[in-house]
N, C-alpha and C positions, 0 to 999 in steps of 0.2 A: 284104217291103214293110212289115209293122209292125213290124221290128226299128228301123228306123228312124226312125223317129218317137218314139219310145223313147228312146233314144240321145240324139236333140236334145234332147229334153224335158229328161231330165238332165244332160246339160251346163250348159243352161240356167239352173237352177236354183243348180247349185256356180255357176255363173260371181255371179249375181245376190245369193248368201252370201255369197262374197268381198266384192264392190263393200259390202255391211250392215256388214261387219267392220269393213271399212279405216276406216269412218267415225263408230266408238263412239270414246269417246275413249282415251286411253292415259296410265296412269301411273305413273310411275320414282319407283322409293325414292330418299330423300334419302342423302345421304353419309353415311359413317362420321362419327360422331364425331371431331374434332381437338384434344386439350386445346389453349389459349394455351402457349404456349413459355415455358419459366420466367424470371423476374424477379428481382433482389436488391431492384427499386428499393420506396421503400416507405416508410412510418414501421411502429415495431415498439418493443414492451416485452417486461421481461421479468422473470425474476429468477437470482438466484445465489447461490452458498455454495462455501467455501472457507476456505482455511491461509495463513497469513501465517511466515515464518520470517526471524531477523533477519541483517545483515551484520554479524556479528561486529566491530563496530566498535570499534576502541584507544581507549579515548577516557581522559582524562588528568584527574588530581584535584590542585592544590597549595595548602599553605597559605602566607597573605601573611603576611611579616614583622611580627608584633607588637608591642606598645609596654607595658612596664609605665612608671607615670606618663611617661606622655610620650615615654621612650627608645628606640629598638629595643634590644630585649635580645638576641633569638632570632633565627636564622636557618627557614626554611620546611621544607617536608617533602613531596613527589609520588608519587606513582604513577599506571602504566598499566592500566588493565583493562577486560576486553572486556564490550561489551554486545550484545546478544540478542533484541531485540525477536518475539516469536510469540504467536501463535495462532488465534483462528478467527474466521472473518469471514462477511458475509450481507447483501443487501438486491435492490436493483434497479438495473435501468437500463432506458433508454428514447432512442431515437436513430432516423435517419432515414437512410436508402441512396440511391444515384444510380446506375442502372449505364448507364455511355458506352457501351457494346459490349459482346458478350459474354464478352467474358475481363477487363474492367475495370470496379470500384466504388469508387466513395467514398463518403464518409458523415462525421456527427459523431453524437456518442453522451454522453450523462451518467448518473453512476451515483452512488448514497448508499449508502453501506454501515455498521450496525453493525460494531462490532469487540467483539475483545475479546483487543486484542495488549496484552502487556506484558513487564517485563523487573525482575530486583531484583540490582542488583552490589554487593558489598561489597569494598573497597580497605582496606589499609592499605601504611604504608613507613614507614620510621626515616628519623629528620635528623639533622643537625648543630646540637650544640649553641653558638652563637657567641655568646661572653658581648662585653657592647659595653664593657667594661672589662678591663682583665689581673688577673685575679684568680688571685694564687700560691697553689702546692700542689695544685693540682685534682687530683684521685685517678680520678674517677670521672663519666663523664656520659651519660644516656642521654635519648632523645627520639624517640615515636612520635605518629604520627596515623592514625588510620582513618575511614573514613567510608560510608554507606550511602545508595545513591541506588533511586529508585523510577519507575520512568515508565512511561506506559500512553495508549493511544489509541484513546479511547471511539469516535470514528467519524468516517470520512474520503469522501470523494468526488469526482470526477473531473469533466470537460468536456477530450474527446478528438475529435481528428478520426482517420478510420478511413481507407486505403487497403489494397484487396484485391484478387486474383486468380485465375481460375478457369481454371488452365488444363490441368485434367483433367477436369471434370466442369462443368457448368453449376451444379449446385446443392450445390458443396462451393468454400467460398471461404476460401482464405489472407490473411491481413492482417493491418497493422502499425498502432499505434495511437501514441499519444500527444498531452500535453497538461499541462492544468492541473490540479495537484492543491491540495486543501486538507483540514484537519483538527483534531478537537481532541485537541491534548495535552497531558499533564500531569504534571509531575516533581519530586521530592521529596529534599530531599538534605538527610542529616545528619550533622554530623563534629565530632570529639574528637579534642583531642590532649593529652598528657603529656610533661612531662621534668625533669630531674634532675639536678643537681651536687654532688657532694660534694666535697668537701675538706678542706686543714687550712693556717691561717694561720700562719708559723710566728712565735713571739714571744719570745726571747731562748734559753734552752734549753728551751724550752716550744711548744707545735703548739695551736693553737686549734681544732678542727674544726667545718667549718658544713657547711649543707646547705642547698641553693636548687632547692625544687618546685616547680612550678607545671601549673595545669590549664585546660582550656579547652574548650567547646562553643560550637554553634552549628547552626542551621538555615536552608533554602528553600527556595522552592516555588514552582510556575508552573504555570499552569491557563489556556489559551487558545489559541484558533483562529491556526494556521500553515497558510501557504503553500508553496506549491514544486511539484515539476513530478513527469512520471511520464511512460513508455515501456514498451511491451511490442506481443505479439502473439497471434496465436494463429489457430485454425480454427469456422469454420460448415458446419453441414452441415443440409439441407433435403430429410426423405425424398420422393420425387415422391408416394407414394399423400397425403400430409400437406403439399401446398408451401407452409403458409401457418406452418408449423408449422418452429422449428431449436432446434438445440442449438450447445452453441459449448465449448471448450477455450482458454483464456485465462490470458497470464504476462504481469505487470504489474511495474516498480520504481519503486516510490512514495518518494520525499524530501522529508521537509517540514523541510528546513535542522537547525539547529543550536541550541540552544538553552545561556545561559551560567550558572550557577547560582552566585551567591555568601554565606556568609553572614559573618555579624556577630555574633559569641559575644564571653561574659563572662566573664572565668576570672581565676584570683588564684594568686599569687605570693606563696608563705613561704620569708621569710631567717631561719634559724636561725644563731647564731652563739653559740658555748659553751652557758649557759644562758639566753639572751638569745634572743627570737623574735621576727619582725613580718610583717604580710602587706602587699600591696598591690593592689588590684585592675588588671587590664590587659582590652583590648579586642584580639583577635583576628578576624583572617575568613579564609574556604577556600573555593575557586572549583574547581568542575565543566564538564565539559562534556558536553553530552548530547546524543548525532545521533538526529534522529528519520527513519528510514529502513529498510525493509523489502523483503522480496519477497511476491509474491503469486501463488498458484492457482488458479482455480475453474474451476469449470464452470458455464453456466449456460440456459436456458431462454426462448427468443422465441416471439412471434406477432407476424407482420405482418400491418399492415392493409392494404398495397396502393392505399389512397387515390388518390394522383400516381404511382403505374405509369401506363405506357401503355394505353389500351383496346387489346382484342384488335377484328379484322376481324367481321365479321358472318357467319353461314354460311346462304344463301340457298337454300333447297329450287327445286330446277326442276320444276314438273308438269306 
C-alpha cells in the first residue's frame, strides 16, 4: 500500500518538469555565414608597368630634285629602312565594370602612361647623277645621301571600351579591349648628301678637264601630340580570399599614324674648268617618313570599389 503512493507522487512530479521545460524558451544558432557571390561590376583603379617593342616598320627616305640657280641639275637618291620603336612603359588606369550575368562584362577603362620608347635609324643610298645639260666627255660621276632620324614617345594613353568572359571561373575574366589612342611624339631627321662629275671637254687636239661637286645638308623636327587608335586583350584574375583585390595580363597595338618629315638645306656647287673655278649656291630638301606604332605588355594591379554592385540579401537570424 505505500508503494503506491510513492509511485504517483513521482510520476507526478517528472510529468509537472516536463510541462516547466516545454515553456522556458528556445534558442537556434544563426546560419552559417554566406559570403555575397562575386562581382566584376564595379568602378576600380590601378596601376601597371611593362615593354613596348616596335613593328619593324620599312619606312622610306628620298631626296627632292634640287635646283642650282634656278635649274634642276640633279636627280634624287632613296632608301628603305626599318624602324624599331621600344622600350619601357608605366602608369595607371582607372575604369568602371557592368556585369549582365555571370559569364558576361563590359566596362570602359582609361589609362596614362610614361614611356620611354624610342628608336635611332640611319639610311643611306647612291643616285643618279643627271646633269640637265649634255655635257661631253664625262669620265666619272658619283652621288650619295644619308640621313639620320630619331623619334621617341614620351607618353601615350588610352579611352578603351572592355568586353569579357568568364566562362571558367566567376572571378577569372577574359577580354578584349579597344579604342582611342593618343600621344606625344617627337622626331628628328637629319640628311646630307654629296656628288661628283668629272670629266674632259675636248678642245681641238687638246681635253680640258673639269670637275663639278657639290654638297648639301639639311634638317627637321616634329614635337606634338598624335592621335590614332589601339586593340588588344588580355586576362583578370580576382583571388576569392582578396575579391576586391586583381591583377590583370594585358596585349595592346597602339598606332598613332604617320608622321612626314621634310627638310630644306643649303649646299653649293663648284664648276672647276682647267684653271678657272666658280661656285654657286643651290637649295635642296629630303623627305622621311616616320610610323609611330608599337606593341605593348604589361601586367598590372586593381582594386575595386564596388560602389554600383548590386547589394547582397540581408541574413536574418530566427530565435
Amino acid at each position: 500500500m505505500t508503494k503506491l503512493p510513492v509511485a504517483a507522487g513521482l510520476a507526478l512530479a517528472l510529468t509537472a518538469g516536463s510541462a516547466l521545460a516545454a515553456d522556458l524558451p528556445h534558442y537556434k544558432g544563426p546560419p552559417p555565414f554566406m559570403p555575397p557571390p562575386f562581382t566584376w561590376t564595379g568602378i576600380y583603379g590601378g596601376v601597371n608597368i611593362g615593354g613596348a617593342f616596335g613593328n619593324q616598320d620599312n619606312q622610306w627616305t628620298r631626296e627632292n630634285i634640287h635646283s642650282a640657280l634656278g635649274a634642276p641639275i640633279f636627280g634624287g637618291v632613296g632608301w628603305n629602312r626599318k624602324s624599331n620603336l621600344s622600350g619601357v612603359i608605366g602608369g595607371g588606369q582607372i575604369g568602371y565594370n557592368y556585369q549582365f550575368n555571370p559569364w558576361f562584362v563590359v566596362g570602359v577603362e582609361t589609362d596614362f602612361q610614361g614611356a620611354g620608347i624610342q628608336n635611332t635609324t640611319n639610311g643611306w643610298g647612291p643616285g643618279v647623277t643627271t646633269p640637265g645639260i649634255a655635257i661631253p666627255g664625262v669620265l666619272s660621276s658619283a652621288y650619295a645621301g644619308a640621313g639620320t632620324v630619331n623619334s621617341r614617345v614620351n607618353w601615350w594613353g588610352t579611352v578603351r571600351g572592355r568586353v569579357g568572359v568568364t566562362p571558367f571561373m566567376p572571378n577569372l575574366m577574359f577580354y578584349a579591349t579597344g579604342g582611342f589612342a593618343y600621344g606625344q611624339s617627337s622626331s628628328n631627321f637629319n640628311y646630307g648628301s654629296t656628288r661628283g662629275i668629272s670629266g674632259a671637254i675636248p678642245f681641238g687636239p687638246f681635253a680640258i678637264p673639269y670637275n663639278i661637286t657639290s654638297g648639301a645638308f639639311g634638317s627637321a623636327s616634329f614635337d606634338n601630340v598624335k592621335t590614332g587608335w589601339t586593340v588588344g586583350g588580355g586576362f583578370e584574375y580576382a583571388p576569392l580570399m582578396f575579391p576586391n583585390w586583381s591583377f590583370k595580363l594585358e596585349y595592346d597595338y597602339v598606332d598613332l599614324g604617320r608622321t612626314t618629315l621634310t627638310t630644306l638645306g643649303l649646299g653649293t656647287t663648284t664648276f672647276a674648268i682647267g684653271p678657272f673655278a666658280a661656285s654657286a649656291p643651290f637649295f635642296n630638301s629630303a623627305t622621311t617618313s616616320v610610323q609611330t606604332r608599337f606593341h605593348v605588355a604589361r601586367v598590372g594591379l586593381n582594386y575595386r570599389l564596388n560602389w554600383f554592385s548590386a547589394p547582397s540579401a540581408p541574413v536574418l537570424a530566427k530565435y
